[in-house]
N, C-alpha and C positions, 0 to 999 in steps of 0.2 A: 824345694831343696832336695836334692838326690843323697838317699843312702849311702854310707861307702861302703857296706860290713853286710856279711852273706847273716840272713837272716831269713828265722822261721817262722812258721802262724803255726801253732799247734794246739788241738782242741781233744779232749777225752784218750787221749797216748797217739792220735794219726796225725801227722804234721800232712797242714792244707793248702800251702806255702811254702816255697822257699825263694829266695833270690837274694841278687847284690845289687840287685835295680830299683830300690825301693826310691819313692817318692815320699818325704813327711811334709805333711801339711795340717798344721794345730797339733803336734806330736804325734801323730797316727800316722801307719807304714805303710802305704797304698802300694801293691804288690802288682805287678804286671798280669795278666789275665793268664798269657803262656804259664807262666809262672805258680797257677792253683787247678787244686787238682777239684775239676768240675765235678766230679760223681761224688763229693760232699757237703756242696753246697746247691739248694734250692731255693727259687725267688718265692718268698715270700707273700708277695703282692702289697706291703707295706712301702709307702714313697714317704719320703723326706723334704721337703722344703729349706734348702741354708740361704739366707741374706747373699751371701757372695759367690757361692760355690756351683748353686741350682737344685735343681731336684735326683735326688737319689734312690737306687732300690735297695732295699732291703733282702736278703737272702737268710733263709737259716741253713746250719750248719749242723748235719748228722752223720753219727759214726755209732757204727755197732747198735742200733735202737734209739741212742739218744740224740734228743736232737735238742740246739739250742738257738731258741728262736731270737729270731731279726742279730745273728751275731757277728755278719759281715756287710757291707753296703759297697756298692761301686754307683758313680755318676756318668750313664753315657754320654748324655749333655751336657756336661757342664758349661758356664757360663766364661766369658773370654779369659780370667781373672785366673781359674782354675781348672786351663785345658792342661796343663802337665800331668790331671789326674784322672783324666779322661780313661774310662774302660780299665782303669784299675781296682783293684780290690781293699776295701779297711778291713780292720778284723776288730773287736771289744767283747765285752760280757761273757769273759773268763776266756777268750781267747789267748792264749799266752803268746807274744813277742818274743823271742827268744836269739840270742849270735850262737853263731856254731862255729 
């Protein structure tokens, strides 16, 4: 289901995200890739496993020193079920979702 409302991922006061392209899938805002600003986020090396979805990376999120791990995930592969979320980005664990 496509977002309709311009919407931010913001973490420690830097917004890491924005767009009006969000994707929600199980209430999470899956952000277009254009759309994040890559010099705040680093993969991890942590994968995920979802029953329907496939297998996910894990990236952490730092700004200014801090950094907060595994706090975004994107699925390059995902499974046929949830290609709409292909190479997008989730944000969680104090990432705030925010409308502007």
């Amino acid at each position: 289901m496509k977002g309709a409302e311009f919407l931010k991922a913001i973490w420690n006061g830097k917004i890491i995200a924005e767009s009006d392209d969000t994707v929600v899938v199980e209430s999470n805002h899956y952000f277009p890739a254009a759309s994040v600003k890559m010099e705040y986020l680093k993969k991890s090396g942590n994968k995920y496993t979802c029953h329907w979805k496939g297998v996910c990376d894990y990236y952490d999120v730092a700004v200014d020193g801090e950094v907060c791990q595994d706090c975004s995930w994107m699925y390059p592969e995902p499974t046929k079920p949830a290609q709409s979320i292909k190479g997008r980005f989730a944000f969680w664990q104090g990432v705030k979702i925010v409308s502007s």
